[in-house]
TORBA-552566 format. One record per residue (C-alpha): residue number from 0; z, x, y; residue in one letter. Coordinates in pm, whole numbers, m for minus. Each point is the difference from the previous one (the first is absolute). Example, Ala and Ser with C-alpha at 12.3 -4.5 7.8 and 13.67 -1.06 7.14 Angstrom:
BEGIN
 pos     up   east  north code
   0    780   1230   m450    a
   1    m66    137    344    s
END
This chain:
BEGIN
 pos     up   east  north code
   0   1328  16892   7877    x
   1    202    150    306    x
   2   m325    138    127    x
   3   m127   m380    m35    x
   4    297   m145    183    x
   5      9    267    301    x
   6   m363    m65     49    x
   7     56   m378    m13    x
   8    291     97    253    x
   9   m244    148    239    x
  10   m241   m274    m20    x
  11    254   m284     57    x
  12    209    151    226    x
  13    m24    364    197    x
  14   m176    m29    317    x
  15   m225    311     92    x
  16   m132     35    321    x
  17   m343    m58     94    x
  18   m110    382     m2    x
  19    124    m13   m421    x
  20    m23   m326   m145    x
  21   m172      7   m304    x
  22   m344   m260    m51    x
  23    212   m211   m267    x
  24    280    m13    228    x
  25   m213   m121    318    x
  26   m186   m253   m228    x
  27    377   m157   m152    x
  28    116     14    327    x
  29   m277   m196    181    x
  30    m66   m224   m335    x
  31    360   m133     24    x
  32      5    m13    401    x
  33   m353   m278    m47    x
  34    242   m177   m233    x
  35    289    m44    146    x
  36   m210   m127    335    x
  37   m228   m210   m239    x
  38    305   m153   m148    x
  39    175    m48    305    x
  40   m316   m175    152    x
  41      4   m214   m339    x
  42    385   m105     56    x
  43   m137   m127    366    x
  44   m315   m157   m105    x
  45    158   m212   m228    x
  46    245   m173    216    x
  47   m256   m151    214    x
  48   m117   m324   m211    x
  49   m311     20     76    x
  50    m89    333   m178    x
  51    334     23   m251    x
  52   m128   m312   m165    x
  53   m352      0   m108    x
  54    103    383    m98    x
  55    275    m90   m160    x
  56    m63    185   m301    x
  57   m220    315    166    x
  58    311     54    184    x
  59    224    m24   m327    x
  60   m262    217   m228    x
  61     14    236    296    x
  62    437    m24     23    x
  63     15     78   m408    x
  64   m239    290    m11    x
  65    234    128    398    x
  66    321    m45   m172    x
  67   m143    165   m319    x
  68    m55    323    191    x
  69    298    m32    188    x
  70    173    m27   m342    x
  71   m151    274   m186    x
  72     34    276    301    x
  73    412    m99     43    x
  74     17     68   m334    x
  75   m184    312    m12    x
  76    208    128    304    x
  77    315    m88   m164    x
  78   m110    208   m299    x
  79   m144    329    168    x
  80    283    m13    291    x
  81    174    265   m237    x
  82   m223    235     61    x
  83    163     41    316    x
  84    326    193     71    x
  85    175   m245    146    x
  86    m62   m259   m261    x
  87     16    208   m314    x
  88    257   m161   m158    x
  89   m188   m252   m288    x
  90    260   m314    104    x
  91    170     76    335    x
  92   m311    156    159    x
  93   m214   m261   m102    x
  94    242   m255    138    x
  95     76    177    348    x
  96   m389     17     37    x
  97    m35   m343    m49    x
  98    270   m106    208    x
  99   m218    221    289    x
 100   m116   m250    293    x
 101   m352     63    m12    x
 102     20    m38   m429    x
 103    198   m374     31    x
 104   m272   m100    246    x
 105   m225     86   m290    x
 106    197   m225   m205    x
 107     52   m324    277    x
 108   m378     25      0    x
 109    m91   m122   m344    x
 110    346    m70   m203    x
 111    m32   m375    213    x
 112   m324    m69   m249    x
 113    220     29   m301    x
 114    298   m236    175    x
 115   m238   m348    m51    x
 116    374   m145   m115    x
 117    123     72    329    x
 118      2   m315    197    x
 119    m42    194    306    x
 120   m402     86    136    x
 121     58    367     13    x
 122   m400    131     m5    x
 123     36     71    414    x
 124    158    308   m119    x
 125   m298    221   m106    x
 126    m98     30    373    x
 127    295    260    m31    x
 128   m257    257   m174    x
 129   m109     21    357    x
 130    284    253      1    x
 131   m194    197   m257    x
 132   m281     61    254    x
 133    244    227    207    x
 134     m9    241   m301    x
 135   m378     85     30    x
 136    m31     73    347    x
 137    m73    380     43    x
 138     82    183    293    x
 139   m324    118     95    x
 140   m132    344    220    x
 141     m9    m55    363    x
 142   m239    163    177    x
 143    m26     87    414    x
 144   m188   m237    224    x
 145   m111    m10    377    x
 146    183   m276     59    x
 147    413    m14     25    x
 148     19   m369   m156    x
 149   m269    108   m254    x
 150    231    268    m99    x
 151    306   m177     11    x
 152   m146   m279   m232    x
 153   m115    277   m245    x
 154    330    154    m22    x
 155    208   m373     45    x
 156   m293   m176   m262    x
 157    199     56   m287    x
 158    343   m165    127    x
 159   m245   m238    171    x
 160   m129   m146   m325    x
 161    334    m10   m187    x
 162    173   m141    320    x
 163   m374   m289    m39    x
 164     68    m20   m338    x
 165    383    m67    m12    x
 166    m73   m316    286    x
 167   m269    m89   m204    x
 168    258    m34   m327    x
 169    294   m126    227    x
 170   m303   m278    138    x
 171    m79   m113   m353    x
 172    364     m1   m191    x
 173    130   m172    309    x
 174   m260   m257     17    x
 175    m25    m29   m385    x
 176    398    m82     m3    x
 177     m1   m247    258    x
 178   m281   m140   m145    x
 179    204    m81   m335    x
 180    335    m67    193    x
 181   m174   m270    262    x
 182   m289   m146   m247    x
 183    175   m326   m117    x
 184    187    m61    350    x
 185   m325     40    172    x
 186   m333      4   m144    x
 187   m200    m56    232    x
 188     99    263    236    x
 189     89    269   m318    x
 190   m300   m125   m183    x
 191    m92    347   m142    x
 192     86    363     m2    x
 193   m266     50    313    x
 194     61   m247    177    x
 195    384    100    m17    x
 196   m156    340    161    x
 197     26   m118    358    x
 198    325   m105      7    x
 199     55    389   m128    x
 200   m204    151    273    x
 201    106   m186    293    x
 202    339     72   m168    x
 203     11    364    m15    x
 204   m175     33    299    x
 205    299   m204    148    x
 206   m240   m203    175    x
 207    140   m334   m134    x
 208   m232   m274     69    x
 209    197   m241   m160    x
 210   m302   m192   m113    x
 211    159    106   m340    x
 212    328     38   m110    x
 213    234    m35   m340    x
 214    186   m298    m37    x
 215    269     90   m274    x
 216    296    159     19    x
 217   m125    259   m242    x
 218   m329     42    214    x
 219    191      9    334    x
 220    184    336   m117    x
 221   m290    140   m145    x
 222   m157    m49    313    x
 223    268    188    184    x
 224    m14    243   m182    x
 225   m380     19     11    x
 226     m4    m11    355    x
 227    283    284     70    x
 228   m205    244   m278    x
 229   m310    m56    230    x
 230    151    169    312    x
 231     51    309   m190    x
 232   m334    m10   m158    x
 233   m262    m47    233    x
 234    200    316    182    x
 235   m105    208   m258    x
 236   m389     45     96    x
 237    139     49    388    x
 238    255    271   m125    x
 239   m230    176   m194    x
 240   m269     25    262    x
 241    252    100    292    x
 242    174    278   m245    x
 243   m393    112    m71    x
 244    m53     60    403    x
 245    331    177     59    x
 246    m84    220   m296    x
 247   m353     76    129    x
 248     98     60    323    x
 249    257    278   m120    x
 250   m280    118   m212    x
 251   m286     43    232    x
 252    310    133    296    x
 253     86    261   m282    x
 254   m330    122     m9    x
 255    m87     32    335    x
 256    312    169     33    x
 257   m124    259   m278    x
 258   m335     47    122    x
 259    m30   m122    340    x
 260   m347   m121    186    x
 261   m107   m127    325    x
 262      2   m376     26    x
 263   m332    m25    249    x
 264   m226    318   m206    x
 265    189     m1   m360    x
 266    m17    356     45    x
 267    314    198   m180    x
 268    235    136    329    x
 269     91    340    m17    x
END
């Protein structure tokens, strides 16, 4: 049985690198990454009328069998988490690993299915497995190039990607929440979760059209909020690529430095 659980462990949880990741591992890994973007695609679809309401019940099916998974893998990580030293306590460990951030984004993203008494619409949640996508990028094996910004994206692609991927998340919760908060005040402007996408881009790009803009007070400091988080986001790619250059650079001075060669023949010198 403690073979069982570590192995479960493994599955569920420890990330290998790309040189040692098991088949199974790869396969769960990319099986649950296609279902959190399927359902988070799903959770769009539906709020635009036109496609949530003929599929009313495709979408539904497709939400029970989501939230099924979702259900049945928190619990299995909740059980196997003691097969890891820090959580090998059967009570406390168990509750310190659930009380992990990544673990009660698990939980956000289906317990909302089982709250139907809850007068509150709480489904924009699951987009938050979006989070979970962070978890399966590998840091992959750069390899030299010709070219300086070839080689600087190879080495940068990795941070590239998660830096893509968190906008991409911060896009969609941001949008999804207005979308909820602004609905009833204005539904024709907030009419669904995409069209409530380019008030989020022109937001966190700062740009600010003002062609579309919350009206409630709740809204209003979202949007503030929304709009200072931006700055700091859309930095990241620029940060990333400038630290990639000045890290090159030393690179490519260090070896020239080691092994020096003309600039005109590429001859060594000396």
């Amino acid at each position: 049985m403690n073979h069982f659980r570590l192995r479960l462990w493994e599955l569920l949880e420890v990330t290998f690198d790309s040189d040692t990741q098991s088949t199974v591992i790869d396969w769960y890994d990319r099986s649950l990454a296609t279902l959190i973007v399927l359902n988070v695609l799903a959770v769009i679809l539906e709020s635009v009328r036109s496609i949530g309401e003929p599929f009313a019940t495709a979408f539904y099916a497709f939400e029970v069998f989501s939230v099924a998974v979702f259900t049945i893998e928190y619990v299995l990580r909740i059980w196997s988490c003691t097969a890891d030293s820090r959580y090998s306590n059967p009570v406390l460990g168990r509750i310190r690993y659930a009380l992990t951030p990544m673990v009660l984004i698990d939980l956000l993203s289906f317990a909302p299915f089982y709250l139907v008494a809850l007068p509150f619409d709480l489904r924009f949640l699951r987009v938050m497995r979006l989070f979970r996508l962070l978890r399966v990028l590998k840091l992959g094996r750069y390899s030299d190039s010709l070219s300086l910004v070839t080689r600087v994206l190879r080495r940068k692609r990795s941070d590239l990607v998660a830096a893509v991927v968190v906008l991409l998340v911060m896009l969609v919760l941001a949008s999804s929440v207005m979308y909820y908060v602004e609905r009833e005040a204005q539904p024709d402007v907030f009419s669904s979760i995409p069209a409530a996408m380019w008030w989020g881009v022109v937001t966190f790009t700062t740009v600010g059209y003002g062609d579309v803009y919350p009206v409630t007070p709740l809204g209003k400091v979202l949007g503030s909020l929304i709009a200072l988080l931006g700055i700091g986001l859309f930095a990241l790619p620029a940060g990333i690529l400038a630290s990639g250059f000045s890290e090159e650079r030393e690179r490519v001075q260090a070896a020239v430095e080691d092994d020096p060669v003309c600039p005109h023949c590429g001859q060594r010198i000396g």
